[in-house]
ROFIFI-851453 format. One record per atom (N, C-alpha, C): residue number from 0; residue in three letters; atom name; x, y, z. Coordinates in steps of 0.2 Angstrom, whole numbers. Example, Ala and Ser with C-alpha at 12.3 -4.5 7.8 and 13.67 -1.06 7.14 Angstrom:
2
num,residuo,atomo,east,north,up
0,Ala,N,66,-28,39
0,Ala,CA,62,-22,39
0,Ala,C,66,-16,39
1,Ser,N,64,-11,35
1,Ser,CA,68,-5,36
1,Ser,C,64,0,39
//
This chain:
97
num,residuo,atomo,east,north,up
0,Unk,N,-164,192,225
0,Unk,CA,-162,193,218
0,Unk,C,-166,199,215
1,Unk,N,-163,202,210
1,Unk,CA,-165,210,210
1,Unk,C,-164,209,201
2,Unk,N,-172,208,200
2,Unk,CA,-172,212,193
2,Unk,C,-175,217,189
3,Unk,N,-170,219,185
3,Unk,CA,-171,227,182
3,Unk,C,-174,225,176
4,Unk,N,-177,230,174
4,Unk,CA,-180,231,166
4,Unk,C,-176,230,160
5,Unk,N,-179,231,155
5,Unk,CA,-174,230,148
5,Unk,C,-171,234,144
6,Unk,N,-172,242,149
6,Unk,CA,-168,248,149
6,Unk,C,-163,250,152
7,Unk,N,-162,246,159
7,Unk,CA,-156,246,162
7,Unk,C,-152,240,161
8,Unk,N,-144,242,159
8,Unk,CA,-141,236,159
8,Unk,C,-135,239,164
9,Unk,N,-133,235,169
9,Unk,CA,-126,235,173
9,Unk,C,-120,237,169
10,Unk,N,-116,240,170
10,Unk,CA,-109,242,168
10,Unk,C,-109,241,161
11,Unk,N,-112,245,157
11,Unk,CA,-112,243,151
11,Unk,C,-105,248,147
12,Unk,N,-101,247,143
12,Unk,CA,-97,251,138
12,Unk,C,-100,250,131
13,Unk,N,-96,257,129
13,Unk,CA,-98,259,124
13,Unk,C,-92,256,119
14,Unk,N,-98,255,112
14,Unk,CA,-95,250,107
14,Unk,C,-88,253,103
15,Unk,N,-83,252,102
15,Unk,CA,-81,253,96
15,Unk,C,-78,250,91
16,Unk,N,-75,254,86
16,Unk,CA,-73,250,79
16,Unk,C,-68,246,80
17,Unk,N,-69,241,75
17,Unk,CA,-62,237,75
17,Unk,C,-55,241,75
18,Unk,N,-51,238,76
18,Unk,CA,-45,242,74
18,Unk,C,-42,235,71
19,Unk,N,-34,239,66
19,Unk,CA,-33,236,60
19,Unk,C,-26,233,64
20,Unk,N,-22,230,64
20,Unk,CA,-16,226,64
20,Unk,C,-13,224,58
21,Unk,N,-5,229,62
21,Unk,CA,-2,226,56
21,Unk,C,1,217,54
22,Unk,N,1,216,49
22,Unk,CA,1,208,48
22,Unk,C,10,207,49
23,Unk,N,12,202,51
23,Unk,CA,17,198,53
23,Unk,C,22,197,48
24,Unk,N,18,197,41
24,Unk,CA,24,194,35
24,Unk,C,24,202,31
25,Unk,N,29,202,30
25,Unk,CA,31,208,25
25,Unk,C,32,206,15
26,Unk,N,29,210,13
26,Unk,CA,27,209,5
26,Unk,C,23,206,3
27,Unk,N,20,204,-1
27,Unk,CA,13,204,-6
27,Unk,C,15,196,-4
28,Unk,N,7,192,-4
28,Unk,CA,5,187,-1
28,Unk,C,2,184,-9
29,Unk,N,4,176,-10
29,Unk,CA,2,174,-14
29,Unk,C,-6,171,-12
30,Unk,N,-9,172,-19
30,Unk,CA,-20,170,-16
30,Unk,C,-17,161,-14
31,Unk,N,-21,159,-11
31,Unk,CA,-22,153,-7
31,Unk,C,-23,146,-13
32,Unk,N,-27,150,-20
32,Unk,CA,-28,143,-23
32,Unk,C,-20,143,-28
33,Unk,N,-15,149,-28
33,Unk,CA,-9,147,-32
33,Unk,C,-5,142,-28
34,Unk,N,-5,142,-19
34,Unk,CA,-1,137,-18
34,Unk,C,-3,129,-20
35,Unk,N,4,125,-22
35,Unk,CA,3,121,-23
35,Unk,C,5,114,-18
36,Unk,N,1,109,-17
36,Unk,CA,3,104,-12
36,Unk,C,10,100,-17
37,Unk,N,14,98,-12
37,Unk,CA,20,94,-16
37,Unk,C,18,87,-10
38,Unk,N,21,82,-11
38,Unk,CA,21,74,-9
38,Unk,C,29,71,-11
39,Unk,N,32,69,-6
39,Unk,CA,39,67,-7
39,Unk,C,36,57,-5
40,Unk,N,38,53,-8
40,Unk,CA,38,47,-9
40,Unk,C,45,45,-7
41,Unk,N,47,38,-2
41,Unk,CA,54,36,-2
41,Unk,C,55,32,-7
42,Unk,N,63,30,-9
42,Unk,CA,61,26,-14
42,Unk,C,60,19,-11
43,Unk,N,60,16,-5
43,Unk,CA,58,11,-3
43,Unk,C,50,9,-4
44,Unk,N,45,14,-4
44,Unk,CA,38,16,-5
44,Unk,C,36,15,-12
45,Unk,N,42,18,-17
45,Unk,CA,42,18,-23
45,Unk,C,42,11,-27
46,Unk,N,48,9,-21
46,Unk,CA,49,1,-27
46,Unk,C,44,-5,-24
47,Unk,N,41,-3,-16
47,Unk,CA,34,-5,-14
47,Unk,C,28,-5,-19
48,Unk,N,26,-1,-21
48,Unk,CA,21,2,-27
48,Unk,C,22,-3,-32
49,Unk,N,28,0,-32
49,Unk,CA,29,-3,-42
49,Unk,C,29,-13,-42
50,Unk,N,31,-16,-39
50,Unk,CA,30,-20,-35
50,Unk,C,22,-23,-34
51,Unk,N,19,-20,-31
51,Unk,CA,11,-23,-29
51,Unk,C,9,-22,-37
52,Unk,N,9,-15,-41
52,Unk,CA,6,-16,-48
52,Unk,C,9,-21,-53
53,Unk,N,13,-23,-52
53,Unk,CA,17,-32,-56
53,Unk,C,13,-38,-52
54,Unk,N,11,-37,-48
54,Unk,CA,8,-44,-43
54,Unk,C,2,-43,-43
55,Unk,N,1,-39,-44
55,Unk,CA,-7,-36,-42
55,Unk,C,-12,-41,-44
56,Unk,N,-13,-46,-51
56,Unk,CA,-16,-49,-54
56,Unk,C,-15,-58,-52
57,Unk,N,-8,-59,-51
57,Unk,CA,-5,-65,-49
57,Unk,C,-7,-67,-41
58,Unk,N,-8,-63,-36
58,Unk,CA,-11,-63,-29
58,Unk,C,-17,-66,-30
59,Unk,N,-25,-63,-33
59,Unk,CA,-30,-64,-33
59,Unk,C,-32,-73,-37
60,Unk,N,-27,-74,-40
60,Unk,CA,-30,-81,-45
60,Unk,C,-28,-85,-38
61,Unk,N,-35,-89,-40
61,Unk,CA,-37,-95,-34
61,Unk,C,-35,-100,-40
62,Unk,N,-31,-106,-36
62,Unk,CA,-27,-111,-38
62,Unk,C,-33,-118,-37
63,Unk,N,-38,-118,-43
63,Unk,CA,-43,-124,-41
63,Unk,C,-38,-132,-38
64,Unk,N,-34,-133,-43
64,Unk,CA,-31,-139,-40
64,Unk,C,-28,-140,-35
65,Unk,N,-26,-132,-31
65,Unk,CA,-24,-136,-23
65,Unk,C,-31,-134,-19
66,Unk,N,-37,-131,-18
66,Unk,CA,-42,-131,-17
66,Unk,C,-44,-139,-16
67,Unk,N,-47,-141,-23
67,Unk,CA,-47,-147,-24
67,Unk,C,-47,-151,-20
68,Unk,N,-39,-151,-21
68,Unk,CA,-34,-157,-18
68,Unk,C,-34,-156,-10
69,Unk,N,-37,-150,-5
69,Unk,CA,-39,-150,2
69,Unk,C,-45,-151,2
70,Unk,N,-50,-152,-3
70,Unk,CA,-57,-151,1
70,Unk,C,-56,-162,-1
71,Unk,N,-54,-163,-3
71,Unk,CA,-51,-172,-3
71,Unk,C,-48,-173,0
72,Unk,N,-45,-170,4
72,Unk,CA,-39,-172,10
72,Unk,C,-44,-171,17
73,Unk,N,-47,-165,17
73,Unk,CA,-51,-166,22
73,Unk,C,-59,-170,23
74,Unk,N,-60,-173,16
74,Unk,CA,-66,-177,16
74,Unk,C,-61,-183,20
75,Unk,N,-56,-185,16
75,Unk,CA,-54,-192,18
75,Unk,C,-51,-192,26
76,Unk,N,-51,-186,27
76,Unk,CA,-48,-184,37
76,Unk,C,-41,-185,37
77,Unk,N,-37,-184,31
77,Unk,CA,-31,-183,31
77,Unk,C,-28,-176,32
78,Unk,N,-32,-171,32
78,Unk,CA,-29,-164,31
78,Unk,C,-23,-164,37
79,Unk,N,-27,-163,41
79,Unk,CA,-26,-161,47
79,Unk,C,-22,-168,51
80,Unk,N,-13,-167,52
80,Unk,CA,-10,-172,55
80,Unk,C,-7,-171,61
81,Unk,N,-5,-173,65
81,Unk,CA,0,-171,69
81,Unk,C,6,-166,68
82,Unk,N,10,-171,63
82,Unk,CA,16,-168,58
82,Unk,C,15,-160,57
83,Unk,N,8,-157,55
83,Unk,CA,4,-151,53
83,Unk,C,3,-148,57
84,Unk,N,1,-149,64
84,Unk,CA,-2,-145,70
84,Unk,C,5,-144,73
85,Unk,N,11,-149,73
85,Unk,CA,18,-145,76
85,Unk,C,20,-139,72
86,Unk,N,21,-141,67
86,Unk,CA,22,-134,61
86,Unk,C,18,-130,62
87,Unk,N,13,-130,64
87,Unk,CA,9,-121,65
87,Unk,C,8,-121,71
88,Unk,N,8,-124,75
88,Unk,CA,11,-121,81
88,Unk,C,19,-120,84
89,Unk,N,23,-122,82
89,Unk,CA,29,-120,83
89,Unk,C,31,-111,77
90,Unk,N,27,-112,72
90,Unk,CA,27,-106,67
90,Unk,C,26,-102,72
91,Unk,N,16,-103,76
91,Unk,CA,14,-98,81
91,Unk,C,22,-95,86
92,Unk,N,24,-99,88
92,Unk,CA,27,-97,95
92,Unk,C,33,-94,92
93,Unk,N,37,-96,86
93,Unk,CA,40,-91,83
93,Unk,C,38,-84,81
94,Unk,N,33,-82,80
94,Unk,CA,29,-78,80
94,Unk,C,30,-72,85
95,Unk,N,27,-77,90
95,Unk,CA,27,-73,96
95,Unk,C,30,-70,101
96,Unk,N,40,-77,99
96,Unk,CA,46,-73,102
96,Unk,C,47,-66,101
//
């Protein structure tokens, strides 16, 4: 291995200036903060929206009387029937198809 001092460098070139290119678009170029972002909505999204803001309040109320009426259904070991386990597992496998 062969080292040199910090006055010789291997094949060095000499530096020049940048040079200038011409740019791609022709005519005067709007500043960056005049453009404006636009957002297109479908109306399907739209009648989505408007729709969740009418419901928005009706979703969230907890209904104490059916609460209630399960936490005494499953005190007394009624909750849970047969009739009840068909129904959500037949819902499941419809599901699934």
């Amino acid at each position: 291995m062969q080292i040199n001092g910090p006055g010789s460098i291997p094949s060095s070139q000499p530096v020049t200036a940048p040079q200038r290119t011409h740019s791609a678009e022709a005519g005067p170029r709007r500043p960056h903060f005049l453009e404006a972002d636009q957002l297109d909505i479908s109306r399907e999204a739209d009648m989505l929206s408007r729709a969740r803001e009418t419901t928005a309040g009706e979703s969230t109320e907890i209904r104490q009387d059916k609460v209630n009426d399960i936490r005494a259904q499953l005190d007394a070991g009624t909750y849970e029937t047969p009739e009840k386990l068909d129904a959500a597992v037949n819902r499941l496998l419809d599901e699934l198809a």
